[in-house]
C-alpha positions in Angstrom: 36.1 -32.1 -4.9 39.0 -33.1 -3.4 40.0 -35.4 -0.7 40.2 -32.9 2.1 37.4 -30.9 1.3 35.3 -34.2 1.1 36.6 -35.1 4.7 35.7 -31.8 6.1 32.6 -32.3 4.9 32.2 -35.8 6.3 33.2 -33.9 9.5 30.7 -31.2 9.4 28.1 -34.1 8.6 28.7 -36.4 11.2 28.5 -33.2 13.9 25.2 -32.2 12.6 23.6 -36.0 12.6 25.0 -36.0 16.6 23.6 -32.5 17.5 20.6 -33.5 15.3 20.1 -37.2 17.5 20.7 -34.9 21.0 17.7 -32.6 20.0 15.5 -35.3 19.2 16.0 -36.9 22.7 17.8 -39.7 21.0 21.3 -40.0 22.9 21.5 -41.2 26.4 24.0 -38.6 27.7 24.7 -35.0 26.8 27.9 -34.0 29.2 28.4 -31.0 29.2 27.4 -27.1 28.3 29.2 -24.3 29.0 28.1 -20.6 27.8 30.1 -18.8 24.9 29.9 -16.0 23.5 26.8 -15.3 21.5 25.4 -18.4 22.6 26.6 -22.3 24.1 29.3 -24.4 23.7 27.2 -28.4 23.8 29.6 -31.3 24.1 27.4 -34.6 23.9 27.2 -38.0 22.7 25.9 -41.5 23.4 27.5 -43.6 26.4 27.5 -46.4 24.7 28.8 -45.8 21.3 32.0 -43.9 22.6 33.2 -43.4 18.5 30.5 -40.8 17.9 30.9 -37.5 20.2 30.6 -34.1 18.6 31.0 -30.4 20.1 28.8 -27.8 18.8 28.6 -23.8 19.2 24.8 -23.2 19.5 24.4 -19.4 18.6 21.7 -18.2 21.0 19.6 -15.7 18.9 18.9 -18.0 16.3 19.7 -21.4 17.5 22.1 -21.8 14.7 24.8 -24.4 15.0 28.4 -24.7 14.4 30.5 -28.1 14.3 33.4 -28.0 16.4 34.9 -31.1 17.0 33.7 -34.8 16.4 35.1 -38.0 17.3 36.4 -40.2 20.0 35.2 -39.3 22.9 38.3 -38.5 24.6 39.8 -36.3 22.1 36.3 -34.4 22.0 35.8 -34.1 26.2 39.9 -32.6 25.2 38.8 -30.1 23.1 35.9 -29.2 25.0 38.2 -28.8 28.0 40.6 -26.6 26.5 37.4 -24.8 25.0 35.8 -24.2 28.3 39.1 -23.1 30.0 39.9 -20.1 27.4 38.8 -16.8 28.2 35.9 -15.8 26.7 37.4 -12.4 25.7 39.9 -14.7 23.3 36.9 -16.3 22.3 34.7 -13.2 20.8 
């Protein structure tokens, strides 16, 4: 495997374990939802671990979930921004 296909995987990893720690009740703050297409765009994270912030599409017929974005919690709440300003007819 190469290197970038072993980061995006590290990506998709990390997004899962933060969506994963969110269900189970385990972060202190989940910021913001905003509805998509099909389902939810979830931004969320912990307050005080501001490294770790992820941004999920949560499909709403199955629950099923889709890594966006993770990171620093600036450039995620970004991202989410310019997600939940877009149209959702560009999204679909």
């Amino acid at each position: 495997m190469g290197a970038a296909a072993e980061r995006r995987d590290l990506v998709v990893d990390q997004v899962m374990a933060e969506y994963r720690a969110y269900c189970a009740g385990e972060l202190s703050a989940l910021c913001k939802i905003t509805e998509a297409p099909g389902g939810r765009v979830e931004y969320c994270g912990a307050d005080e671990d501001p490294a770790h912030w992820a941004i999920c599409y949560v499909r709403a017929s199955n629950r099923a979930v889709v890594p966006l974005a993770v990171g620093q919690d600036e450039r995620v709440a970004a991202e989410f921004d310019a997600l939940a300003s877009t149209p959702a007819e560009a999204l679909a």
